[in-house]
C-alpha positions as CSV (number, residue, x, y, z in Angstrom):
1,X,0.0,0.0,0.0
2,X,1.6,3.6,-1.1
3,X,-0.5,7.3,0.0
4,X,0.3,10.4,-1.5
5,X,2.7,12.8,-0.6
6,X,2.9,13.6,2.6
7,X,2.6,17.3,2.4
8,X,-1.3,16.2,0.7
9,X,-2.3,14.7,3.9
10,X,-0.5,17.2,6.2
11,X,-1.8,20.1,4.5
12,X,-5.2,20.7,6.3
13,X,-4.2,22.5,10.0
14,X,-5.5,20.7,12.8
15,X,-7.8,23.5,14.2
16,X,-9.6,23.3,10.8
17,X,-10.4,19.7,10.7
18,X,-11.9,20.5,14.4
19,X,-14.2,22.8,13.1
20,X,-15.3,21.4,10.5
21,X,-15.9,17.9,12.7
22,X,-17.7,20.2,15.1
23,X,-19.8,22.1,12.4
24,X,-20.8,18.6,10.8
25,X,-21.6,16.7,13.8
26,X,-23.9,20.0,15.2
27,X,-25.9,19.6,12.0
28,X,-26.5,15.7,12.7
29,X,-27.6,16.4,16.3
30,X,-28.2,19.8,17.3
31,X,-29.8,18.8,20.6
32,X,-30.8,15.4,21.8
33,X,-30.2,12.9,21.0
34,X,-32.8,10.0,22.4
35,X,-31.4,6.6,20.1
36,X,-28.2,7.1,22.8
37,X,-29.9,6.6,25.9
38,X,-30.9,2.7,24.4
39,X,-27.1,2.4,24.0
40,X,-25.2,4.2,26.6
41,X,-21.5,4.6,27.3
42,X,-20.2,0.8,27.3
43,X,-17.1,0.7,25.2
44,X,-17.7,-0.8,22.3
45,X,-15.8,-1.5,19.0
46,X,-16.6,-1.3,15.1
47,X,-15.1,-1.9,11.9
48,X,-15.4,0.1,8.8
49,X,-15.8,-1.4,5.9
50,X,-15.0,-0.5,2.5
51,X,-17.5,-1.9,-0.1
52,X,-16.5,-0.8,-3.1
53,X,-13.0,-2.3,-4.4
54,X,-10.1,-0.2,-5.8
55,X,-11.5,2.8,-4.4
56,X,-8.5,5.3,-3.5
57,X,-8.8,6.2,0.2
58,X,-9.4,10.2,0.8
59,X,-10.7,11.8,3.8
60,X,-9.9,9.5,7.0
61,X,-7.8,13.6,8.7
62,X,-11.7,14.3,8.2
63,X,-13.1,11.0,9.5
64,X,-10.3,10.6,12.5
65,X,-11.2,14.4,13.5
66,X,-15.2,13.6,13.6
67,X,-14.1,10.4,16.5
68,X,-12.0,12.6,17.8
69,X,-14.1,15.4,18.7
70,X,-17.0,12.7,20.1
71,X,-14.0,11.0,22.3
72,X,-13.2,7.9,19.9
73,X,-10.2,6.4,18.8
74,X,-9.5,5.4,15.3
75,X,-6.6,2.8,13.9
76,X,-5.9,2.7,10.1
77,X,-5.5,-0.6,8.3
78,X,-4.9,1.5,5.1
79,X,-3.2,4.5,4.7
80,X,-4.4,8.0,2.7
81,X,-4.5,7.6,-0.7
82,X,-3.9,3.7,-1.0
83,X,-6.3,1.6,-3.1
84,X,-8.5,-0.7,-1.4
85,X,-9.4,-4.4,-2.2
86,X,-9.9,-5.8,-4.3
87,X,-11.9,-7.9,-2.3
88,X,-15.5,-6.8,-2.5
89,X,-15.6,-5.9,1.7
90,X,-12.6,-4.7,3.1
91,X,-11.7,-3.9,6.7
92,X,-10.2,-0.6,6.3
93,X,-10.2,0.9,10.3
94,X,-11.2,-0.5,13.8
95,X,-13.1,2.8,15.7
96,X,-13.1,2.3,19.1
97,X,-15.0,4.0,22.1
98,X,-18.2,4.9,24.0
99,X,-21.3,3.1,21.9
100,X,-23.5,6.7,22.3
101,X,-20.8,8.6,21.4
102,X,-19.5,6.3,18.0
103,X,-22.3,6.4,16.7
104,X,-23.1,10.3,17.0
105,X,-20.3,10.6,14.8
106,X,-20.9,7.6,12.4
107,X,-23.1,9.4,10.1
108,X,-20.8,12.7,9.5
109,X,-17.5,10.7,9.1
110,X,-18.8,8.0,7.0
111,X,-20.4,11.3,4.3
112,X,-17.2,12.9,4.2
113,X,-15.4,9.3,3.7
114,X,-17.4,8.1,0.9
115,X,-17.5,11.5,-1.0
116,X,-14.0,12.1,-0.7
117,X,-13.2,8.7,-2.0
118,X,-15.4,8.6,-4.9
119,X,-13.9,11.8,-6.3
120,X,-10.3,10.8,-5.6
121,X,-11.1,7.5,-7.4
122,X,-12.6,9.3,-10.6
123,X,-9.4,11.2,-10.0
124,X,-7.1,8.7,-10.2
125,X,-8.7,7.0,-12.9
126,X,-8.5,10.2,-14.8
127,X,-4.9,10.7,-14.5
128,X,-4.0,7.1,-15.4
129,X,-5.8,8.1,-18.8
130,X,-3.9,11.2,-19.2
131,X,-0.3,9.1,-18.3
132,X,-1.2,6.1,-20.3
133,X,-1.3,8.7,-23.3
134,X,1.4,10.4,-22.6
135,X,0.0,13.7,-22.1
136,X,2.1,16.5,-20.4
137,X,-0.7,18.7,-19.3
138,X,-2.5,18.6,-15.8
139,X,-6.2,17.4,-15.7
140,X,-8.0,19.7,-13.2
141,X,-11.1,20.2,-10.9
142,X,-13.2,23.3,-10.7
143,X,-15.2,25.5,-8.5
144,X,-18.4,23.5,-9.2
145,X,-18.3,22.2,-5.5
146,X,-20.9,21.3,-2.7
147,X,-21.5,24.4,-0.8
148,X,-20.0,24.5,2.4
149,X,-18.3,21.3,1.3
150,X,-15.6,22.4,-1.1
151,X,-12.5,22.2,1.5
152,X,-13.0,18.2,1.2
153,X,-13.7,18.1,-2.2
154,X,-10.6,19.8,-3.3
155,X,-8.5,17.6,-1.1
156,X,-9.6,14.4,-2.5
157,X,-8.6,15.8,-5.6
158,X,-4.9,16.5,-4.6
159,X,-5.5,12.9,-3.1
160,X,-6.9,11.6,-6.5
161,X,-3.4,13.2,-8.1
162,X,-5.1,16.1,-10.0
163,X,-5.1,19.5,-9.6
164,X,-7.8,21.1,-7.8
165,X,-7.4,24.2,-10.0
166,X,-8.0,27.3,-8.1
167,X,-9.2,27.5,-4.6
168,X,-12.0,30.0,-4.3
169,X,-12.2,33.2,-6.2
170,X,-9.6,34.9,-4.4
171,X,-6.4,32.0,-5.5
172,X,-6.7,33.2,-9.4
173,X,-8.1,36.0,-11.5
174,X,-10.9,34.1,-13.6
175,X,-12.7,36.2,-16.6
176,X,-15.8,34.8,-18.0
177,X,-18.1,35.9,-20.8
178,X,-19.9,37.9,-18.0
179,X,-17.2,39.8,-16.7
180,X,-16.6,40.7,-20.3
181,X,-20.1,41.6,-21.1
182,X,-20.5,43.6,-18.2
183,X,-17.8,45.3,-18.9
184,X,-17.6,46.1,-22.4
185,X,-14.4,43.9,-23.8
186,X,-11.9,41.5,-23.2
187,X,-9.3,44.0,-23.7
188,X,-10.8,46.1,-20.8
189,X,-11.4,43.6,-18.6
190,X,-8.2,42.4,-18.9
191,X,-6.4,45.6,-17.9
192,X,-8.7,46.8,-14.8
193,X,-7.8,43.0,-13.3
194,X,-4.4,43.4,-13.9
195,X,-4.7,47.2,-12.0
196,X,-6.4,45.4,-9.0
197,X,-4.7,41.6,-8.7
198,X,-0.9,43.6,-9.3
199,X,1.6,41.2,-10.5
200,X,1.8,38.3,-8.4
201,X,-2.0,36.8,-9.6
202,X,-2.6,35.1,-12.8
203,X,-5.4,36.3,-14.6
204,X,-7.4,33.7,-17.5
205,X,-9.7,34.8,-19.5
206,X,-12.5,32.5,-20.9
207,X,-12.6,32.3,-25.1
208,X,-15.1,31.1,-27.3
209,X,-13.2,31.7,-30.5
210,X,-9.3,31.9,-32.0
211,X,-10.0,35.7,-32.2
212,X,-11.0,35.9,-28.7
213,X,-8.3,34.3,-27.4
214,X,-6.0,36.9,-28.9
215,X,-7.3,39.6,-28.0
216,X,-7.1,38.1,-24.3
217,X,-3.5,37.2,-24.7
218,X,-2.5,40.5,-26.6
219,X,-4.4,42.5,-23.4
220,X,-1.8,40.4,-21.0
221,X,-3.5,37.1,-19.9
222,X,-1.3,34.3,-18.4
223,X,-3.9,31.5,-19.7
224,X,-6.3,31.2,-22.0
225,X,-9.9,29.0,-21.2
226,X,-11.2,27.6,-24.5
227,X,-14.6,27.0,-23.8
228,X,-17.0,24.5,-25.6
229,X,-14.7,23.8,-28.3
230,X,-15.1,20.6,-30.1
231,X,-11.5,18.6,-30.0
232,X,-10.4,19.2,-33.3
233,X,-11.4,22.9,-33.2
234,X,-9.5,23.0,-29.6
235,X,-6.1,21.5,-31.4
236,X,-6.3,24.0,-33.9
237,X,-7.0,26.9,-31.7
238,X,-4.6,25.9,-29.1
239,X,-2.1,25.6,-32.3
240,X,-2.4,28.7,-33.7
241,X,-2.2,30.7,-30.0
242,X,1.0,28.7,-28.9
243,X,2.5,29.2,-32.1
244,X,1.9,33.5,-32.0
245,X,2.2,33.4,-28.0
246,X,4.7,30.7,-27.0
247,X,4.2,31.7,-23.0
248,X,1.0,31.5,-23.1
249,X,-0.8,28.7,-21.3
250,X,-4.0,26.9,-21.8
251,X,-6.7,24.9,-20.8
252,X,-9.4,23.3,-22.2
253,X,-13.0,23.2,-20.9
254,X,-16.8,22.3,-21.1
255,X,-18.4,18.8,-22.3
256,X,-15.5,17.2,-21.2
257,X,-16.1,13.9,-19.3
258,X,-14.0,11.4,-18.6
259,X,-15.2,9.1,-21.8
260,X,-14.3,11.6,-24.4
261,X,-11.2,13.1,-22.1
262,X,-8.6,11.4,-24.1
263,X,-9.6,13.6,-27.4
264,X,-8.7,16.5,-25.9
265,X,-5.0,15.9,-25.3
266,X,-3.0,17.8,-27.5
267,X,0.9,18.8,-27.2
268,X,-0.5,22.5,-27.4
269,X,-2.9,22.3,-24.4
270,X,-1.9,22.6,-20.8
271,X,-4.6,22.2,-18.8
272,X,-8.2,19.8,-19.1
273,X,-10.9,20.8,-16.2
274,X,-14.0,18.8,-16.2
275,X,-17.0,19.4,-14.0
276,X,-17.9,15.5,-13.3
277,X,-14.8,15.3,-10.7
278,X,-17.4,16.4,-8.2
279,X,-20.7,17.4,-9.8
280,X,-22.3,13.6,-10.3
281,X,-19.3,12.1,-9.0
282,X,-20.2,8.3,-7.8
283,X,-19.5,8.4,-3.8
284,X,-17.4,4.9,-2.2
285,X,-19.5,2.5,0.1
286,X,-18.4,2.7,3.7
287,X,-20.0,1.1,6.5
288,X,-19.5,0.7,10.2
289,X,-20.5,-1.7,11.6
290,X,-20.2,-2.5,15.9
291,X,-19.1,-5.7,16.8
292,X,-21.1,-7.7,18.9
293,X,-19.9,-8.4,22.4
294,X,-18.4,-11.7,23.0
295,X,-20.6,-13.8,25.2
296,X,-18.4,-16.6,26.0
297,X,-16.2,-14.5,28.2
């Protein structure tokens, strides 16, 4: 079993996996919570179980911090960013602790497990394809996250071994056609962002033609978006921009998915992002299940 880089895993602080455990298990049980009292505080143990194989592993900093906030302990049998099975159940961790309190955080950690593994899978899967062609470019996520959500969702991707593109609104200067409507031309657009952003922010600017594109680059874009191109439109687009502006970088977007991904690899395109990382992304089954107590004893 391999993870990721370490720097993947360890890049979440500690005080923010503690709010967020707090924040997801306040939603689940904001005041009572009456199935506990049939329960109570015997110590008890459970296993989770990973029932779908291969799936990459992302999430368990998420997971470990929901047991940890409710007073659980958890012990990995597999490691961040290993694939599991490919046995179709597989014991992945052993939670131990109070039965009341295990299972007031079962519900939270096992959501944020089975999202984040889903999309680090897909993930994976996707930058196998681009590898296995020999593409230099980075496939890439997007901003079209869950609300409130999009911390874990980016992190699986890092997990998954893509980029997660920009953060939020403030990592990257984005222009779309609505920028540029509102505010009369590319060329414009381009310039005021550039005012505001100063030098250390790259700015890209969304195309939907050659002509577009350089009139963006011309104005001082870093990357160029072309959007809704077809693939052999997108080669000869990207072609002709590289060719007149050799630093310029770009990336290709919208209608990709991850069947007709490999037709948009091209020697003159940077970047892929596709929406389908996380927007109707299949989720991993996880279960936990408690151990029943043995008898004989």
């Amino acid at each position: 079993m391999s993870g990721p880089k370490p720097q993947v895993v360890h890049s979440i602080p500690n005080y923010t996996l503690t709010r967020l455990a707090r924040e997801w298990l306040a939603e689940d049980t904001p005041n009572f919570d009456p199935a506990g009292a049939c329960v109570g505080s015997e110590e008890v143990e459970a296993k989770l179980l990973c029932k779908t194989p291969h799936t990459v592993l992302a999430g368990s900093p998420f997971f470990t911090a929901v047991f940890t906030e409710v007073g659980c302990t958890v012990d990995w049998i597999y490691q961040e960013g290993a694939v599991i099975g490919p046995d179709a159940v597989t014991v992945t961790a052993v939670v131990r602790g109070p039965a009341r309190c295990l299972l007031l955080g079962e519900r939270p950690a096992l959501n944020c497990l089975s999202r984040a593994s889903g999309i680090a899978t897909r993930c994976s899967q996707l930058k196998l394809m681009a590898k296995s062609a020999g593409w230099h470019g980075e496939v890439a996520g997007t901003r079209k996250t869950t609300p409130g959500f999009r911390l874990v969702e980016k992190y699986a991707m890092l997990v998954g071994g893509i980029s997660m593109h920009r953060q939020d609104l403030s990592g990257m200067v984005m222009l779309k056609d609505n920028h540029v409507w509102a505010s009369g031309s590319i060329t414009k657009v381009v310039k005021v962002a550039r005012s505001v952003c100063g030098f250390s922010s790259k700015i890209e600017v969304e195309c939907c033609s050659t002509a577009e594109g350089r009139e963006a680059a011309a104005a001082g874009a870093d990357i160029i978006m072309l959007d809704n191109f077809q693939p052999q439109e997108l080669h000869v687009a990207a072609r002709d921009l590289k060719n007149e502006f050799p630093s310029l970088q770009i990336e290709a977007s919208g209608g990709v998915i991850p069947e007709n991904l490999a037709s948009y690899f091209s020697s003159h395109v940077d970047i892929i992002s596709l929406g389908c990382i996380t927007q109707g992304c299949p989720v991993s089954d996880f279960s936990l299940k408690v151990q029943k107590p043995d008898t004989k004893k």
